[in-house]
FINURO-291230 format. One record per residue (C-alpha): x, y, z; residue in one letter. Coordinates in Angstrom, 3 decimals. Each point is the difference from the previous one (the first is absolute). Example, Ala and Ser with C-alpha at 12.3 -4.5 7.8 and 13.67 -1.06 7.14 Angstrom:
// FINURO-291230
PT px py pz residuo
PT 12.300 -4.500 7.800 a
PT 1.370 3.440 -0.660 s
***
This chain:
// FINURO-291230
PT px py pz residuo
PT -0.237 25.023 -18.259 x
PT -1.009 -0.550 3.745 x
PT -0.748 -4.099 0.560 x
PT -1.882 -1.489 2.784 x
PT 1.242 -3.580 0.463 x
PT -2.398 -1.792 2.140 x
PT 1.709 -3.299 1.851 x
PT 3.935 1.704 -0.709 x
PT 1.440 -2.859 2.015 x
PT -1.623 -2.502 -1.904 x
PT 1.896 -2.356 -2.301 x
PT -0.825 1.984 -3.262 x
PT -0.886 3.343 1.577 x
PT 3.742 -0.004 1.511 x
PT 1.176 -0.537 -3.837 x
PT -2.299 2.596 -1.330 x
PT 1.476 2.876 2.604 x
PT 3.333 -0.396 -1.482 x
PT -1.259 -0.229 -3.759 x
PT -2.091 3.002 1.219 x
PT 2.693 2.250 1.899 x
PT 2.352 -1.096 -3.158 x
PT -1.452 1.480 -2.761 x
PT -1.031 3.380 2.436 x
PT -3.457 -0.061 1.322 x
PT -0.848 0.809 3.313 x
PT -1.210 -2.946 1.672 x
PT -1.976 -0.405 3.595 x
PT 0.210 -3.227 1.303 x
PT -2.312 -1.312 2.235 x
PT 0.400 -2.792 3.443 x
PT -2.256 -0.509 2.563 x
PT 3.009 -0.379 2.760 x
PT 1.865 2.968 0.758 x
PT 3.371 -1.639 0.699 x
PT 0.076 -1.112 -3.642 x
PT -0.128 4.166 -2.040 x
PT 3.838 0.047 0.643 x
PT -0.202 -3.377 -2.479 x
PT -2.088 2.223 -2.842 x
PT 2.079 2.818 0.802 x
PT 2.983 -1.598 -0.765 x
PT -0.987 -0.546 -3.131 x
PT -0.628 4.093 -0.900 x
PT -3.580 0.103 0.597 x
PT -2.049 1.536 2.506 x
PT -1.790 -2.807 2.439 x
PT -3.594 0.836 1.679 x
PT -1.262 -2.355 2.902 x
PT -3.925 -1.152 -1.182 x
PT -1.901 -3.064 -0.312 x
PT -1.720 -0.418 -2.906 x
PT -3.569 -0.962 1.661 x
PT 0.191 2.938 2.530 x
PT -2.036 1.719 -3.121 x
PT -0.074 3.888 1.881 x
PT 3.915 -0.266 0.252 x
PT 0.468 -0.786 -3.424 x
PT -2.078 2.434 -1.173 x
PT 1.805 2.586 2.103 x
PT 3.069 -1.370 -1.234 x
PT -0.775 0.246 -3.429 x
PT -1.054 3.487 0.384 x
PT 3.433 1.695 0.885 x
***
């Protein structure tokens, strides 16, 4: 199943990637610095670069 975790690099969305990637879903992660997608990559997810008030870059986000 693909997952969109919103806030990866949060204290419990950093726990739910790796429960996520662990039991085989495809997860996107998301961060709103770029520096920080190796940190959610790491982890076996993909990482996308939004912020979550920026509502027309969510959206297009959420559409691929």
């Amino acid at each position: 199943m693909k997952i969109f975790v919103a806030g990866a690099l949060g204290v419990i969305g950093r726990q739910l990637l790796l429960k996520l990637i662990e039991t085989g879903h495809e997860v996107i992660g998301t961060t709103r610095q770029k520096e920080r997608t190796r940190e959610i990559e790491a982890t076996g997810a993909s990482a996308v670069v939004v912020d979550a008030l920026d509502r027309n870059n969510m959206m297009s986000v959420l559409a691929t």
